[in-house]
N, C-alpha and C positions, 0 to 999 in steps of 0.2 A: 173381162176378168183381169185382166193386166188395163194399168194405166195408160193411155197413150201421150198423155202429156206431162210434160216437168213441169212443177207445180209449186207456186211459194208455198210460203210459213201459214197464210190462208186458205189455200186449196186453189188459188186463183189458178188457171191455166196459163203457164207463158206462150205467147206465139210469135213468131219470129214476124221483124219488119224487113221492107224492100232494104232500110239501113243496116240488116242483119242483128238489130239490136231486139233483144227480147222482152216482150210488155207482157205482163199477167194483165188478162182479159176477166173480166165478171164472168163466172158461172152461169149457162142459160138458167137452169133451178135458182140460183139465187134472183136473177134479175127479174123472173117471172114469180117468183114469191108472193109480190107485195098483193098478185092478187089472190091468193087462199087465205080463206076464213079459217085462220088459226084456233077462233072458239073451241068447237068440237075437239077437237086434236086436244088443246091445252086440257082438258076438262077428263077426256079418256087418261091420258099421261098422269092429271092427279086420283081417278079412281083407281089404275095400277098402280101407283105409289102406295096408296089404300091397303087395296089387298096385299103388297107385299109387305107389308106393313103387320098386318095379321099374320102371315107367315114366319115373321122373324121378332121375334119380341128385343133380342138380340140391340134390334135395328132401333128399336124405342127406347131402350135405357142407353145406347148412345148418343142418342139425340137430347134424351133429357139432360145429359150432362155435357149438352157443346152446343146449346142455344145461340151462342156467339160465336161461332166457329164457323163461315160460312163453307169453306176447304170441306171440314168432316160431314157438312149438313147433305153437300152435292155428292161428296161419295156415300151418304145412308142410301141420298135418293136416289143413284144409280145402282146399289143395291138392293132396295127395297121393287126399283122395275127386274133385274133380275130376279128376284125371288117371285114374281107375278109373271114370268117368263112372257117379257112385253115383246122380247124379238123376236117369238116365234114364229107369227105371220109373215115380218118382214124378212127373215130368214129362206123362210121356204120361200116366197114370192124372190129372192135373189137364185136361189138353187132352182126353181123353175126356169125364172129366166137364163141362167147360166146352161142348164141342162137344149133348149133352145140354142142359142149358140155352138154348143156344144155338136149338134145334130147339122146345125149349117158350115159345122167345119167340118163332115163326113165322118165322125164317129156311130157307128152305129146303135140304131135305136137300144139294142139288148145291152151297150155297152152304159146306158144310163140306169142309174138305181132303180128298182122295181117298184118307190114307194113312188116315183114321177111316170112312170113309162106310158100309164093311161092320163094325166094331164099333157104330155108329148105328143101321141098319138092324137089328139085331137085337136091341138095346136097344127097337127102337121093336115089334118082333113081340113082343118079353119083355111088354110092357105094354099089348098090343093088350086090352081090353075093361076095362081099370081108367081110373079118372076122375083125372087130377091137380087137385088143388086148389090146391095151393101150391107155388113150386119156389123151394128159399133162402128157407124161412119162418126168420124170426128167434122165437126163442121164450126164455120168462122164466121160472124155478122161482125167485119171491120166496121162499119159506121156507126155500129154502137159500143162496138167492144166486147163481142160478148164470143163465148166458145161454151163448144159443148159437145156431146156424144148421141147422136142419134140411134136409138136402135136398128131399124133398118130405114132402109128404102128401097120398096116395091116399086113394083110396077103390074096394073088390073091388066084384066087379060083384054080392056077395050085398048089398050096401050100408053095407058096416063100414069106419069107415077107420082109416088105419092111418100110420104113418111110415115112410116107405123113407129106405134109405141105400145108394148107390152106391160099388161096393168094383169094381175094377179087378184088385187082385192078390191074395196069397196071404192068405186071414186066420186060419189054422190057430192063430197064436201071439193073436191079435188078439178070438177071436169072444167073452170074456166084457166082454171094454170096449167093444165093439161093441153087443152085449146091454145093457149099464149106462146108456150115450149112446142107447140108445130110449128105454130105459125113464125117463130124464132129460125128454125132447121129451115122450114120450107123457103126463106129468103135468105139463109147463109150458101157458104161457098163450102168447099173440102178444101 
């Protein structure tokens, strides 16, 4: 919910050296990027454009009159996802996860919104007999450069631990970048 790191004008995370000098590090999500098939995604992003498109006519006789305007073109088009209310998965998928969080910093369950309390409650039986150890560990792959924010890290109850990562919706296009970003945590340091 809060940032853990100071961040350039990129979002890069800075992390401090043994010379006490601060380097922005590659984002694990970015550096693990290159393997999601952006297809799908690109193609959803312009059928929501579509629909919000149909929503706001508004949104069409501005565009007819700023064809060259590429500034007003990106804000139609972040209007036009607005008007298709493109965030609202990703939304709830953050207020899920946050509401998780929330429950591993010992707020009680009643004390999370009632439209989450039965997606919580089952999140909490998913993890009945595993140990958390970390929730939002920050982690550091110096030999590549790379930082990032772990969601947790467990431990099974055979006593191996491991790095969890909380996924809300579909990850069908998603699970080899998903794979990559463990596999990133599971060899960084804190």
């Amino acid at each position: 919910m809060t940032d853990l790191y100071r961040r350039d004008r990129f979002g890069r995370p800075y992390i401090k050296q043994f010379d006490g000098k601060e380097v922005p590090y590659t984002r694990c999500t970015t550096y693990v990027g290159c393997l999601e098939d952006s297809h799908n995604l690109t193609q959803w992003k312009l059928r929501q454009v579509t629909i919000g498109l149909t929503q706001r006519s508004d949104l069409i006789a501005l565009a007819s009159n700023r064809v060259d305007d590429k500034s007003a073109l990106n804000q139609i088009v972040t209007d036009a996802m607005d008007a298709a209310n493109s965030q609202r998965a990703a939304n709830l998928g953050t207020a899920l996860h946050e509401a998780t969080e929330l429950w591993h910093s010992g707020i009680p369950l009643e004390r999370i919104h009632p439209d989450h309390q039965a997606d919580l409650r089952a999140y909490i039986k998913a993890i009945d007999g595993i140990t958390t150890h970390q929730v939002e560990q920050p982690l550091v792959l110096d030999s590549l450069q790379i930082a990032g924010t772990c969601d947790r890290i467990i431990e099974l109850p055979n006593g191996e631990k491991q790095i969890a990562d909380l996924k809300t919706g579909d990850i069908e296009w998603s699970a080899g970048k998903i794979a990559m970003q463990i596999a990133v945590y599971a060899r960084s340091e804190e």
